[in-house]
Backbone of each chain as ProteinMPNN parsed JSONL, in Angstrom:
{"seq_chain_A": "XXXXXXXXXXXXXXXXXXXXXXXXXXXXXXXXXXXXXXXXXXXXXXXXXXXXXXXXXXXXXXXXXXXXXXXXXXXXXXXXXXXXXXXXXXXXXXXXXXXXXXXXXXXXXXXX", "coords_chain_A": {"N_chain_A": [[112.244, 170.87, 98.699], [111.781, 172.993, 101.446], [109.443, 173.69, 103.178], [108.514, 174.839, 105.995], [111.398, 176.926, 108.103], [113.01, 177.85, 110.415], [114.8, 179.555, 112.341], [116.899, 181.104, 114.973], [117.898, 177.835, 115.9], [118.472, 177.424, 118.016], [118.947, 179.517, 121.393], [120.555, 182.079, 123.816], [119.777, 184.004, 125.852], [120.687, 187.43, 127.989], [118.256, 188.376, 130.367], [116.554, 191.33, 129.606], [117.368, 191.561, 127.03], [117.363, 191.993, 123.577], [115.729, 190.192, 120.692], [115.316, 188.819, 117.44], [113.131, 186.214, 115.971], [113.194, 184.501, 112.831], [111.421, 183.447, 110.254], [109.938, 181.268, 107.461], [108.46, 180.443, 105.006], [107.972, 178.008, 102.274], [106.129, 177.448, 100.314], [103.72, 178.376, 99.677], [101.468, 179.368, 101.259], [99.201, 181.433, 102.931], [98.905, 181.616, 105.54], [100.186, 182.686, 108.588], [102.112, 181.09, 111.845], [102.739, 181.872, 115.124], [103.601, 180.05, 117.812], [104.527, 179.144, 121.359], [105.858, 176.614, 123.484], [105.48, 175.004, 126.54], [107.307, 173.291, 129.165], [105.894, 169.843, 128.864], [103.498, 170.568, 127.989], [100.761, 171.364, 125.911], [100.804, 173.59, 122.742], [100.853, 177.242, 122.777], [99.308, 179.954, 121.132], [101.112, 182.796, 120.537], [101.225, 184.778, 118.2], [99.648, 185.957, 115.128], [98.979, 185.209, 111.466], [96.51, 185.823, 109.015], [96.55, 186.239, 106.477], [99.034, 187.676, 103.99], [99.765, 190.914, 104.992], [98.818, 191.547, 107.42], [98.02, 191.394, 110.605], [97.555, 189.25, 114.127], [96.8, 188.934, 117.429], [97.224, 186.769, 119.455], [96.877, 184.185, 121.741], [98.609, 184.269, 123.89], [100.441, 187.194, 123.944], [101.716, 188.879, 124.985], [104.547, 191.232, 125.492], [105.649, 190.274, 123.087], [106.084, 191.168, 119.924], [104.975, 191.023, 116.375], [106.323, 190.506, 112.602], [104.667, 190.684, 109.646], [106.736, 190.399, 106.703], [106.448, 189.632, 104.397], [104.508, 187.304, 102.006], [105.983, 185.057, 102.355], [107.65, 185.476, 104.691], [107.548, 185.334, 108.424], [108.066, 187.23, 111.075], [109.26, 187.123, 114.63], [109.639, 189.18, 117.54], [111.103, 189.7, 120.47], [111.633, 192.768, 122.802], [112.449, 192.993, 125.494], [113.893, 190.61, 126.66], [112.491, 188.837, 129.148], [112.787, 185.837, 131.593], [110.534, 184.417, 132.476], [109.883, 183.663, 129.574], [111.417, 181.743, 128.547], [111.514, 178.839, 126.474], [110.061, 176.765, 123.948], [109.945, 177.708, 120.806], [107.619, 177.78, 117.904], [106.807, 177.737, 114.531], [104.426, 177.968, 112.301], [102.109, 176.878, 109.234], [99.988, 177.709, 107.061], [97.721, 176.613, 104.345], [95.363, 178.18, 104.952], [92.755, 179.481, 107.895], [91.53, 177.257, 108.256], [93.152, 174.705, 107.607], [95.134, 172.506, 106.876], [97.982, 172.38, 109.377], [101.524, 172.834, 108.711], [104.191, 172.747, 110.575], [108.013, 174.557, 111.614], [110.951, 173.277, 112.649], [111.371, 174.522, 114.834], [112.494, 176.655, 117.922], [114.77, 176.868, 120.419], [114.583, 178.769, 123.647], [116.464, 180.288, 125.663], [116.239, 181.938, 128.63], [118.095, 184.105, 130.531]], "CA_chain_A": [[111.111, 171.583, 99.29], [111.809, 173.079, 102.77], [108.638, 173.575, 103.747], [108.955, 175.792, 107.034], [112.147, 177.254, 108.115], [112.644, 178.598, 111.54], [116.53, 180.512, 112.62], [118.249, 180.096, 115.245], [117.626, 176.393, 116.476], [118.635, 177.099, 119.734], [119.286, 181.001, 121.312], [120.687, 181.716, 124.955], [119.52, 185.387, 125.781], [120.094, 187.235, 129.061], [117.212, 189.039, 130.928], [116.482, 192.699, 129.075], [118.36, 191.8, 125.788], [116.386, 191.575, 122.488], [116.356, 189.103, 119.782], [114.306, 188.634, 116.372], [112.825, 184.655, 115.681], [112.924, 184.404, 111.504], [110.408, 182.081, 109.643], [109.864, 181.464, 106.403], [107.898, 178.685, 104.178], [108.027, 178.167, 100.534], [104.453, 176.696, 100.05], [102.664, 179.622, 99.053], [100.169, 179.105, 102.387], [98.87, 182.818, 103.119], [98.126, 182.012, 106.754], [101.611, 181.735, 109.094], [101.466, 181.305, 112.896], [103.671, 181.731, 116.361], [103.328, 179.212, 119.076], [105.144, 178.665, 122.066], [105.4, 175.858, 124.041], [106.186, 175.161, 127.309], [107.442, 171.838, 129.403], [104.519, 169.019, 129.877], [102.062, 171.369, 127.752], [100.517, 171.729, 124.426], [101.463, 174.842, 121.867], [99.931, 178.232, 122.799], [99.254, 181.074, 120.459], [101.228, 183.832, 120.502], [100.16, 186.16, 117.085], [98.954, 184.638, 113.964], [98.614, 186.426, 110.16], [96.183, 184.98, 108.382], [96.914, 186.908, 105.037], [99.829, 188.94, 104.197], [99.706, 192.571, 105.379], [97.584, 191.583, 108.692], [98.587, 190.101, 112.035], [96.563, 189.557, 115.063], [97.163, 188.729, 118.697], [96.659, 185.151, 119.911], [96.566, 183.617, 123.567], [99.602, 185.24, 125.169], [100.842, 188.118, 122.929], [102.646, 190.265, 126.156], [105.979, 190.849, 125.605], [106.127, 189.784, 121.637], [105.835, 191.618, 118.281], [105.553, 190.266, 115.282], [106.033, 191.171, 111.384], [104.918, 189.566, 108.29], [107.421, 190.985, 106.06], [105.639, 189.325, 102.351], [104.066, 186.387, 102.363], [106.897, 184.093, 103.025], [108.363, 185.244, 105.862], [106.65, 186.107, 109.711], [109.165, 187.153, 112.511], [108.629, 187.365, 116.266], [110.448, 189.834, 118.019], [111.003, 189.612, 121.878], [111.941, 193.812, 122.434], [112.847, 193.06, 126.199], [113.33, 189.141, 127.551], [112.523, 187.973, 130.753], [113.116, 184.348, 132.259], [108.996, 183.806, 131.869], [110.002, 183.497, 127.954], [112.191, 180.713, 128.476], [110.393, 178.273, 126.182], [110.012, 176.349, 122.32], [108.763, 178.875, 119.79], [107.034, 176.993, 116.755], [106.598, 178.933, 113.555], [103.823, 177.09, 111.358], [101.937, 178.099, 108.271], [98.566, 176.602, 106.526], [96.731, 177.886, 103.051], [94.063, 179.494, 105.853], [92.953, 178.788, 109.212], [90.797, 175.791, 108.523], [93.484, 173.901, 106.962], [96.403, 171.804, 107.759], [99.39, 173.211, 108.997], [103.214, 172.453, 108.69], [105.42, 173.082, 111.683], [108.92, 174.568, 111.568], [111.504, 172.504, 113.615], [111.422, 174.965, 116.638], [113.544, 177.166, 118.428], [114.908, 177.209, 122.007], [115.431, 179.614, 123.805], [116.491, 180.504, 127.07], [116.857, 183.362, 128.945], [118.859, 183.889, 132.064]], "C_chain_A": [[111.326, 171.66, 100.786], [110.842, 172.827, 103.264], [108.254, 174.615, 105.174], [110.227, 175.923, 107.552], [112.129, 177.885, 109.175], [114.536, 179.017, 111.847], [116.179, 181.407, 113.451], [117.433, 179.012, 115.5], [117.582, 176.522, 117.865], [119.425, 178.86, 120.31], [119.531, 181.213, 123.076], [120.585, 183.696, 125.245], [120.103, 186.203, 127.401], [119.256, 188.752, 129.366], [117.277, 190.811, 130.317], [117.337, 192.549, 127.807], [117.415, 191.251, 124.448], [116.872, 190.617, 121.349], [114.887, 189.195, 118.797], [114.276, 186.531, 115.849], [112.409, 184.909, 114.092], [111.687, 182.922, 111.685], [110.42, 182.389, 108.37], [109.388, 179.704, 105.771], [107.763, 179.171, 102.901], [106.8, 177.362, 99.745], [103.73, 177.214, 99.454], [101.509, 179.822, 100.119], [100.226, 181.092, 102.564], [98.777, 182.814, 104.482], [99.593, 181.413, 107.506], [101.066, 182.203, 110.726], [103.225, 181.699, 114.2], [103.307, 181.028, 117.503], [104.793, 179.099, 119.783], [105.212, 177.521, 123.346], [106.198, 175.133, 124.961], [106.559, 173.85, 128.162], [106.12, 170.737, 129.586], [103.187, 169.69, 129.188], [102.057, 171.253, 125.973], [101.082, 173.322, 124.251], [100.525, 175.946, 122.918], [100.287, 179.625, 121.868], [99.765, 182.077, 121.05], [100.75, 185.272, 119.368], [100.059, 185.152, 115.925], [98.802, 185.815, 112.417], [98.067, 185.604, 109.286], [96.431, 185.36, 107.122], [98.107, 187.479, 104.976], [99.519, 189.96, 104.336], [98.756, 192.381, 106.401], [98.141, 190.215, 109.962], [97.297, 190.459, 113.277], [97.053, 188.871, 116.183], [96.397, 187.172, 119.009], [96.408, 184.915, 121.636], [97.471, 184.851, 124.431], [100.582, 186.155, 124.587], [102.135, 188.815, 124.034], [103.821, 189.856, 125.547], [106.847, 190.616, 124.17], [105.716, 190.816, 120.473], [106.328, 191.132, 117.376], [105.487, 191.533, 113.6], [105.854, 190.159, 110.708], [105.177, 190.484, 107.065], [107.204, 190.549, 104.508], [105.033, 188.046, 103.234], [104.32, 185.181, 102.835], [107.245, 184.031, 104.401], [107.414, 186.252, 107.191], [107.879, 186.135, 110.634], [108.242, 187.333, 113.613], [109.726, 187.645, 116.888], [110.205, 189.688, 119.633], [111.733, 190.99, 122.13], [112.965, 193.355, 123.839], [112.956, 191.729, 126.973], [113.584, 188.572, 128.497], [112.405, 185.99, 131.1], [111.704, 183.873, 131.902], [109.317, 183.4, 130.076], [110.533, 182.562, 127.637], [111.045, 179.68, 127.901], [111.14, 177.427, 124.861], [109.777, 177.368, 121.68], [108.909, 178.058, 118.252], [106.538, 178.35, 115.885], [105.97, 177.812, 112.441], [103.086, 178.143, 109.918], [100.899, 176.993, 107.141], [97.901, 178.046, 105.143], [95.295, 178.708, 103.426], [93.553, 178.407, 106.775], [92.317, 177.695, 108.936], [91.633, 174.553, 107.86], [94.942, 173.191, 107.378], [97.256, 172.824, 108.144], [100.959, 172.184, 109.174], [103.784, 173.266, 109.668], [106.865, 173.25, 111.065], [109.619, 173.215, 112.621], [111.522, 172.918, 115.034], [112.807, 175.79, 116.936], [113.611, 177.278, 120.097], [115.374, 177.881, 122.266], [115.144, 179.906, 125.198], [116.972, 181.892, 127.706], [117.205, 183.364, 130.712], [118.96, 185.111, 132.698]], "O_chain_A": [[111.132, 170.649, 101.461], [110.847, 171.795, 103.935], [107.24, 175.241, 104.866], [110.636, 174.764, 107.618], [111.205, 178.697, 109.21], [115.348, 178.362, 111.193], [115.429, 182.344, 113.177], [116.223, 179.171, 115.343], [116.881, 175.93, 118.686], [120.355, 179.324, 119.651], [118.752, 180.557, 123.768], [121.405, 184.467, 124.747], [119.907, 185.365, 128.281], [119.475, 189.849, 128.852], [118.222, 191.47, 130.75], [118.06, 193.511, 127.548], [116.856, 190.154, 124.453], [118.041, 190.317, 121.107], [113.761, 189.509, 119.186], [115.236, 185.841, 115.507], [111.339, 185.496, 113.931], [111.329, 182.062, 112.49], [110.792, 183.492, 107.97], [109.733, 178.536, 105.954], [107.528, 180.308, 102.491], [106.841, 176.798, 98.652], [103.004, 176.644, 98.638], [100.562, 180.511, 99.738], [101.203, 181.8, 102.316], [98.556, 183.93, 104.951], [100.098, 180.309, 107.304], [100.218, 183.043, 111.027], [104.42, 181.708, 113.906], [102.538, 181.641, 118.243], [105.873, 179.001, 119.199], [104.409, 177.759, 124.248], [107.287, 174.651, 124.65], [105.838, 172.978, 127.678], [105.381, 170.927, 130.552], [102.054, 169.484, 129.622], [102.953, 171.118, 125.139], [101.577, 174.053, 125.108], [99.662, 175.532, 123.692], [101.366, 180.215, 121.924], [99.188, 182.497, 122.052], [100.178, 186.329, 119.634], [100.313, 183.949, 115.858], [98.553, 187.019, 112.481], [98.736, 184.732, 108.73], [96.572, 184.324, 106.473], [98.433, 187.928, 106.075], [98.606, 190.18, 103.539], [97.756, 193.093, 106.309], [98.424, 189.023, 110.083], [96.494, 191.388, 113.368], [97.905, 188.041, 115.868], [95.269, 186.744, 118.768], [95.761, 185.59, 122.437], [97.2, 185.794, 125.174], [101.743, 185.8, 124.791], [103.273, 189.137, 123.692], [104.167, 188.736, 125.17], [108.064, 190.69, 124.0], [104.511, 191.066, 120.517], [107.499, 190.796, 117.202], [104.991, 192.648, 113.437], [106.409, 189.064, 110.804], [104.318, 191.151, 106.489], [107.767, 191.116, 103.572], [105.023, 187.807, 104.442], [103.584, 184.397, 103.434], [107.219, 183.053, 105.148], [106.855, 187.341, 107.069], [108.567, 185.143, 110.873], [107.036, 187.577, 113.651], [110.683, 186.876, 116.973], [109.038, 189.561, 120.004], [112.865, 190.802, 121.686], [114.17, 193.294, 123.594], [112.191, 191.604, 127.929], [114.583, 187.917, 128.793], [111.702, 185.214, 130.453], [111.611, 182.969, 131.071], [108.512, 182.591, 129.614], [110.369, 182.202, 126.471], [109.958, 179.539, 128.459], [112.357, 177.371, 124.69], [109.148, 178.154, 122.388], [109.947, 177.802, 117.642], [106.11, 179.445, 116.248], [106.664, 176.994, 111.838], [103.263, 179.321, 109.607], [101.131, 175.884, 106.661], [97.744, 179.261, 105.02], [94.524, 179.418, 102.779], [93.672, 177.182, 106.73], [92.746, 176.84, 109.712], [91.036, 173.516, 107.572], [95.647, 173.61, 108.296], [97.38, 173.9, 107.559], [101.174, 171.088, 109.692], [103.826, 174.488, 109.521], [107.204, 172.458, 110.185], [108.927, 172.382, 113.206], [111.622, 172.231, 116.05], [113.888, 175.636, 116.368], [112.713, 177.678, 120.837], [116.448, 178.188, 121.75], [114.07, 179.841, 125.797], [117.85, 182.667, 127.326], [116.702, 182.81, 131.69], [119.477, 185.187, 133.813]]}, "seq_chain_B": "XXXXXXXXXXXXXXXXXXXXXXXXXXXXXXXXXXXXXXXXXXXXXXXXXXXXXXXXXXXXXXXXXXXXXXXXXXXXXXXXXXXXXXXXXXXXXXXXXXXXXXXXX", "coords_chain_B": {"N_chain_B": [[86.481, 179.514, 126.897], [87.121, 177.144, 124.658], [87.605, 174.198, 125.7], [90.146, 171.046, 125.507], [90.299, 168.087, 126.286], [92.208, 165.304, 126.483], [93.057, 162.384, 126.544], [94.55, 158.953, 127.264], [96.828, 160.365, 129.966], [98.884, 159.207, 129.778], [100.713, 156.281, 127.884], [101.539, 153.173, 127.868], [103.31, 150.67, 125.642], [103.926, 147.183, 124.192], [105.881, 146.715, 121.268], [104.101, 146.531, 118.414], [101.302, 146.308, 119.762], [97.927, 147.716, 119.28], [96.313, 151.08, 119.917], [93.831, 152.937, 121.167], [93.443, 156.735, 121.273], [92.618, 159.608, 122.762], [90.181, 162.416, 122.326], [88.486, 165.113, 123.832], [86.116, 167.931, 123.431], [84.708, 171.013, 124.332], [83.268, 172.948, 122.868], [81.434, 173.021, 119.933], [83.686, 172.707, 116.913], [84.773, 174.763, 114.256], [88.066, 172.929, 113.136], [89.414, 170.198, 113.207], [92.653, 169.018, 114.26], [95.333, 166.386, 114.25], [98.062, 165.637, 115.816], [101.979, 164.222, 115.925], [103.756, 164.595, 117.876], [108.049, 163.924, 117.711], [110.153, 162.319, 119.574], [112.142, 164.422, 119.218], [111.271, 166.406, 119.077], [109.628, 167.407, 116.81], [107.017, 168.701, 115.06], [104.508, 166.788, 113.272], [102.057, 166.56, 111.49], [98.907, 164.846, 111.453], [96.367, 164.226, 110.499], [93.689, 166.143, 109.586], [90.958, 166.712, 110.398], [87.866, 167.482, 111.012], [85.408, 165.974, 110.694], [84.111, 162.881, 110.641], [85.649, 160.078, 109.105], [89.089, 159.333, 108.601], [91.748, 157.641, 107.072], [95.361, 156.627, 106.913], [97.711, 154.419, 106.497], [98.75, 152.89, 109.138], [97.652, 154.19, 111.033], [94.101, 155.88, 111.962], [91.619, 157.873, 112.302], [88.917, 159.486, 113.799], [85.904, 161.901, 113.952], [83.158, 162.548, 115.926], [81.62, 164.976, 115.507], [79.305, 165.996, 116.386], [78.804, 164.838, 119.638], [81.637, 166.087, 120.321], [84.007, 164.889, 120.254], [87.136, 163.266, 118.981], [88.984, 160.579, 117.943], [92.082, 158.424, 117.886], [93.667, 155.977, 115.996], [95.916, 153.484, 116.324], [97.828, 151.269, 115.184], [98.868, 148.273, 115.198], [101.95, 148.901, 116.445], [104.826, 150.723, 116.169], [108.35, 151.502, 117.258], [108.849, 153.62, 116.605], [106.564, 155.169, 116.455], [106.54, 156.309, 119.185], [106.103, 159.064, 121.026], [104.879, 162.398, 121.419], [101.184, 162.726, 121.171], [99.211, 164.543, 120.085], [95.57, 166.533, 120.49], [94.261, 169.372, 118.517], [92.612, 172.143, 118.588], [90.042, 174.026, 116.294], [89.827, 177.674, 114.99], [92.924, 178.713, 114.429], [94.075, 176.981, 116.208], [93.733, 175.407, 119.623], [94.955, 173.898, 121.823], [95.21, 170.406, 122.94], [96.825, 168.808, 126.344], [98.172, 166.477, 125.302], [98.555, 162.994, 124.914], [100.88, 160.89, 125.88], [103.281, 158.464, 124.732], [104.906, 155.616, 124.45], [106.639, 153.148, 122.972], [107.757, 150.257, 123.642], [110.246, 148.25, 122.6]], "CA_chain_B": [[87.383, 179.283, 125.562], [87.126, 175.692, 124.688], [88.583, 173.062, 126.76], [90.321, 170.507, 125.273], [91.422, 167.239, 127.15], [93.147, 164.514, 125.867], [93.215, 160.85, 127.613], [94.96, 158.529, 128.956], [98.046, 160.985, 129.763], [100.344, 158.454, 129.375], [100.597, 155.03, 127.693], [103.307, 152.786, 127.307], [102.989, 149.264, 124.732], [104.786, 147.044, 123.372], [105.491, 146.739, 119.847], [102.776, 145.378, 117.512], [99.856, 146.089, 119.837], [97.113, 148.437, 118.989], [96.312, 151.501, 121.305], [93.323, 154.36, 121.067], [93.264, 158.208, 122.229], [91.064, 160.308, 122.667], [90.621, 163.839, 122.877], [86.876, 165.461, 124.178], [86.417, 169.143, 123.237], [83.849, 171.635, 125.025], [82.352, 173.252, 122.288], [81.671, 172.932, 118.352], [84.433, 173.31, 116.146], [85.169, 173.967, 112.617], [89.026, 172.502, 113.228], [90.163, 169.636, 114.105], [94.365, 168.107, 113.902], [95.893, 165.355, 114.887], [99.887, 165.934, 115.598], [102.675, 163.796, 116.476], [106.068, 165.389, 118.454], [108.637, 163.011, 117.975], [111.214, 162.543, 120.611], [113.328, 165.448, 118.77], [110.443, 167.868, 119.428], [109.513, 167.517, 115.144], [105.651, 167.991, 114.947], [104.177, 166.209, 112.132], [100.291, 166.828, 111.274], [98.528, 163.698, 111.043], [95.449, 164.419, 110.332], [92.859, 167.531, 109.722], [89.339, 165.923, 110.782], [86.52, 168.258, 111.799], [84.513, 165.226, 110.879], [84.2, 162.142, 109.579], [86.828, 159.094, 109.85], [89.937, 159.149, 107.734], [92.751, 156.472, 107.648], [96.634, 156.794, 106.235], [98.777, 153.723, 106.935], [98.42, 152.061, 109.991], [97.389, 155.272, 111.609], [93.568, 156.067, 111.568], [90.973, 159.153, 113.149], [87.357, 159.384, 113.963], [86.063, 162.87, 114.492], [81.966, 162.722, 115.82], [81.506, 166.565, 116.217], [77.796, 166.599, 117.317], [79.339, 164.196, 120.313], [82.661, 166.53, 120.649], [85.35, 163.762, 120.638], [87.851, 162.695, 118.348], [89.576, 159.35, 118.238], [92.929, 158.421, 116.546], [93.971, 154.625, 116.659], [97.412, 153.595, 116.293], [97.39, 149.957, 114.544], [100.582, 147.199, 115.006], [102.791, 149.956, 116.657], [106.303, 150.699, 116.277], [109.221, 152.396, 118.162], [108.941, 154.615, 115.913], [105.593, 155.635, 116.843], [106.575, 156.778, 120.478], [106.276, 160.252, 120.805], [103.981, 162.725, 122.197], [100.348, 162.955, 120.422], [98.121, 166.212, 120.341], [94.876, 166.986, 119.356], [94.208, 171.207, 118.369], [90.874, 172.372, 117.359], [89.181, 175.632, 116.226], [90.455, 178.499, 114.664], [94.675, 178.88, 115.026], [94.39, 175.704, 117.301], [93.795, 175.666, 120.395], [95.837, 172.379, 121.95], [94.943, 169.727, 124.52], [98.21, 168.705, 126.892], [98.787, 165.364, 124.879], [99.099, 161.923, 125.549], [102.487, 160.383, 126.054], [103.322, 157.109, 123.804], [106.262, 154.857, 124.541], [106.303, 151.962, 122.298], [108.707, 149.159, 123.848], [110.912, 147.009, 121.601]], "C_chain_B": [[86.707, 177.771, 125.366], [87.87, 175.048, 125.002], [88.682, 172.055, 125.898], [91.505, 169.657, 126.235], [91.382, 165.906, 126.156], [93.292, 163.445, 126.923], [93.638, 159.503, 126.476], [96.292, 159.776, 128.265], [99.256, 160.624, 129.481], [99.961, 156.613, 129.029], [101.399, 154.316, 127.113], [102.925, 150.979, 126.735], [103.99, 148.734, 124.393], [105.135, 147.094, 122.092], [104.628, 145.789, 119.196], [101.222, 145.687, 118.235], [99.157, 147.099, 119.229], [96.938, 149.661, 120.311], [94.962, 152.735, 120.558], [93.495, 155.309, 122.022], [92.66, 159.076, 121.826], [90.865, 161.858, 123.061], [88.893, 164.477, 122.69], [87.43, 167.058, 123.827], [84.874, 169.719, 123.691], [82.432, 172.367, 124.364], [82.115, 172.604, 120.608], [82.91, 173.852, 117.72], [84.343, 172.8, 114.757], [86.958, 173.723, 112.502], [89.072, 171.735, 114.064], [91.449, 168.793, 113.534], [94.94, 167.587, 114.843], [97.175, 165.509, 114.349], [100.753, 165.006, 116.461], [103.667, 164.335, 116.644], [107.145, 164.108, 118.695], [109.235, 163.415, 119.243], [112.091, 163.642, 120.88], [112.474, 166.431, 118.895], [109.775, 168.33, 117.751], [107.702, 167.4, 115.598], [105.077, 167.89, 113.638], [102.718, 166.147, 112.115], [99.754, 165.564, 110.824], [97.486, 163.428, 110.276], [94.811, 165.732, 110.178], [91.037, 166.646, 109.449], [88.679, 166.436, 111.7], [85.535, 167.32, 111.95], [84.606, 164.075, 110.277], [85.553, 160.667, 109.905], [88.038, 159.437, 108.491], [91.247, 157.972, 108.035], [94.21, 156.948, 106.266], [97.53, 155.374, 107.088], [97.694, 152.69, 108.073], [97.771, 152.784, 111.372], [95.485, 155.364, 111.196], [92.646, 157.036, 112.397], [89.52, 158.934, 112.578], [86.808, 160.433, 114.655], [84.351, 162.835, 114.876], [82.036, 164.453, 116.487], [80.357, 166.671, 116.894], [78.013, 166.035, 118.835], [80.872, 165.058, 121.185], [83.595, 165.663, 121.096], [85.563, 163.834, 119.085], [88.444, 161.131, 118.462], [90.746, 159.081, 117.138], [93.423, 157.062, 117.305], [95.058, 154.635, 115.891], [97.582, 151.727, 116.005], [98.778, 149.145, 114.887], [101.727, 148.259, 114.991], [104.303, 149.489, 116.497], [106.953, 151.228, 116.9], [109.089, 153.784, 117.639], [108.049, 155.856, 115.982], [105.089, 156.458, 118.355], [106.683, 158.762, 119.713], [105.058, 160.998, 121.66], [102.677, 163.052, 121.096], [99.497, 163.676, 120.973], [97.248, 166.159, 119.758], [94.471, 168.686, 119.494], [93.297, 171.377, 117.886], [90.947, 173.95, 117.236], [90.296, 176.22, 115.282], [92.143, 178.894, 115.214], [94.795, 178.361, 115.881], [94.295, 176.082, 118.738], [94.339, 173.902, 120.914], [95.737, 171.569, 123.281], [96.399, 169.042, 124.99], [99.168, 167.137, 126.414], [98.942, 164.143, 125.495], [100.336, 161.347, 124.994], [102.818, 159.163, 125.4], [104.666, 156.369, 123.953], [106.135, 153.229, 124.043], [107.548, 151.139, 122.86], [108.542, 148.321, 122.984], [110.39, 145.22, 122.121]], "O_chain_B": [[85.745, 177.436, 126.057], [89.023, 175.225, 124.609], [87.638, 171.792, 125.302], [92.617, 169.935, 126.684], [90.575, 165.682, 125.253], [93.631, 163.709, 128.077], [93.211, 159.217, 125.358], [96.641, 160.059, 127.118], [100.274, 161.217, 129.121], [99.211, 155.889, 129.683], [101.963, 154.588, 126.053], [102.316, 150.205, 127.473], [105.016, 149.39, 124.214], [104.324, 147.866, 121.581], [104.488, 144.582, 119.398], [100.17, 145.453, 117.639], [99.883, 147.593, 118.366], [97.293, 149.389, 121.458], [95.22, 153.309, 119.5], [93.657, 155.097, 123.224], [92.215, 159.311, 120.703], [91.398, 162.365, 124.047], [88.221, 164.336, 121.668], [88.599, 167.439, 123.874], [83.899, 169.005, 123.459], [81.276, 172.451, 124.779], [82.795, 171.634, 120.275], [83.141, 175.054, 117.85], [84.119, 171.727, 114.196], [87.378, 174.456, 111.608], [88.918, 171.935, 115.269], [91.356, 168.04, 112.564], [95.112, 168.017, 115.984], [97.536, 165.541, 113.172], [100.435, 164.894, 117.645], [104.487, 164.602, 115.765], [107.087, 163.407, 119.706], [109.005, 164.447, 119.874], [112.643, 163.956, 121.935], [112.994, 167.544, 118.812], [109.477, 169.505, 117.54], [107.172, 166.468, 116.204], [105.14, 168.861, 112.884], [102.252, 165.469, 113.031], [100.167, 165.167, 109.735], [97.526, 162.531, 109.434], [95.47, 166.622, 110.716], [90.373, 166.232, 108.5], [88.705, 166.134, 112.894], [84.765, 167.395, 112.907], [85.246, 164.114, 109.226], [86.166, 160.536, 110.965], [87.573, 159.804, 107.412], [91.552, 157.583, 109.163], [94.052, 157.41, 105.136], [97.9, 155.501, 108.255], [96.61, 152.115, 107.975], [97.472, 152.221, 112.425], [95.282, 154.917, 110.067], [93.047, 156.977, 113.56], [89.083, 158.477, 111.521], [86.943, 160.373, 115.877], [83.839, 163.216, 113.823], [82.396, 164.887, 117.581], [80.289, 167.352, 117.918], [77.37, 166.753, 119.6], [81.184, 164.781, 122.343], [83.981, 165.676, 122.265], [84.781, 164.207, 118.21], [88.051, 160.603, 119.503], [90.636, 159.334, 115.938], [93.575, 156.883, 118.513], [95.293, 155.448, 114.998], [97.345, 151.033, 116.994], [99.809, 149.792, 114.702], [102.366, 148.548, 113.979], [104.818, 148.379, 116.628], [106.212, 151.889, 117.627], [109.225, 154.841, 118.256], [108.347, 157.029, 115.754], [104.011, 156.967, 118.665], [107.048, 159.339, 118.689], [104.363, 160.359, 122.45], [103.047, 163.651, 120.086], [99.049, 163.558, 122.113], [97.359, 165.842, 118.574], [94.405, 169.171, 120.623], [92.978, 170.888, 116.802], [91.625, 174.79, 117.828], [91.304, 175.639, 114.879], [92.38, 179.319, 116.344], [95.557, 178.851, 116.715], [94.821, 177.149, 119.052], [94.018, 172.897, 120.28], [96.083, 171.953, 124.398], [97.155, 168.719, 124.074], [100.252, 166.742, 126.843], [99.455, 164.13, 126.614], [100.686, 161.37, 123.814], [102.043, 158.47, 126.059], [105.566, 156.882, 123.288], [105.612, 152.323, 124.692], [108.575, 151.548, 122.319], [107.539, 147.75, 122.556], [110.8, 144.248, 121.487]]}, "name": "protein", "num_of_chains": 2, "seq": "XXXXXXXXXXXXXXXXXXXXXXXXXXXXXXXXXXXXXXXXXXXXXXXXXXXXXXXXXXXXXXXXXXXXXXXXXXXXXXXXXXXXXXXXXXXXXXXXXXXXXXXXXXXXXXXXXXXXXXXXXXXXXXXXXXXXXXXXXXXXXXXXXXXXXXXXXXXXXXXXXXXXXXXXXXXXXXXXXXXXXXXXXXXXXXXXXXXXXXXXXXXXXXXXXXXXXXXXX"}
């Protein structure tokens, strides 16, 4: 049982070059999320889908698009990435918002 | 929004003692989770306590909502137990900046 699944681990970008963040959990949870999180700080919402076929914008959306491509899997696309992006990005995923969630392992990524 | 802080910011024990933390929140929520980040950056959900006390292990949480605090106590610690601890409330979490845990051998 994976559980959440996040690819790459670790991603070295530079400034104006795009990249797609996979996810994927095998739980059956309907509700998956995007956080990023930055040195010294808690997570912050980037988009969130609480169902399949529906996404919605979280804290600090600029800059990101996401898909939730079935119910397994949510990406988060960065189209154009600037040095502000340099960060964690957490990919979690709960059977709806009031309920636990499971964290991927994380991805780093840096952009230069 | 709702403010969530989180105290003491940092606290360092040895092994075996006991330690509480505490995390105040601004408004009413229906969410509240308790998360540990290990060292490796792994966060592990400890808890989901909007209300009520719950206990697992040596680990245990105390959520008074009409009050807006939480409390999660940390019983005959281990090394193991260092790490950084969060609490996230509300709807798709909103996350206070964590206190810091360094359990000395």
């Amino acid at each position: 049982n994976a559980g959440v699944t996040q690819t790459p681990k670790f991603q070295v970008l530079k400034t104006g070059q795009s990249m797609t963040l996979q996810c994927a959990q095998d739980m059956n949870h309907n509700s998956m999320y995007w956080y990023r999180q930055d040195p010294g700080m808690g997570l912050r919402l980037i988009y969130y889908s609480a169902s399949e076929g529906t996404t919605d914008k979280g804290e600090v959306p600029n800059g990101y698009n996401v898909s939730r491509l079935n119910k397994r899997e949510f990406s988060l696309r960065l189209e154009s990435a600037a040095p502000s992006q340099t960060s964690v990005y957490f990919c979690a995923s709960s059977v709806g918002p009031l309920d636990g969630y499971t964290f991927g392992s994380g991805t780093r990524l840096t952009v230069v | 929004g709702i403010q969530v802080e989180q105290s003491p910011p940092d606290l360092i024990l040895q092994e075996g003692a006991n330690s509480t933390l505490r995390c105040n929140f601004s408004d009413s929520v229906n969410n509240l989770q308790w998360f540990h980040q290990n060292p490796w950056g792994q966060l592990i959900n400890l808890f989901y306590i909007p209300s009520g006390t719950k206990q697992n292990g040596r680990l245990s949480a105390t959520t008074v909502a009409t009050e807006r605090y939480s409390l999660l106590y940390i019983s005959s610690s281990q090394t193991t137990d260092s790490g950084v601890y969060f609490c996230a409330v509300d709807y798709q979490l909103i996350w206070g900046a964590g206190t810091k845990l360094i359990i000395k051998p």
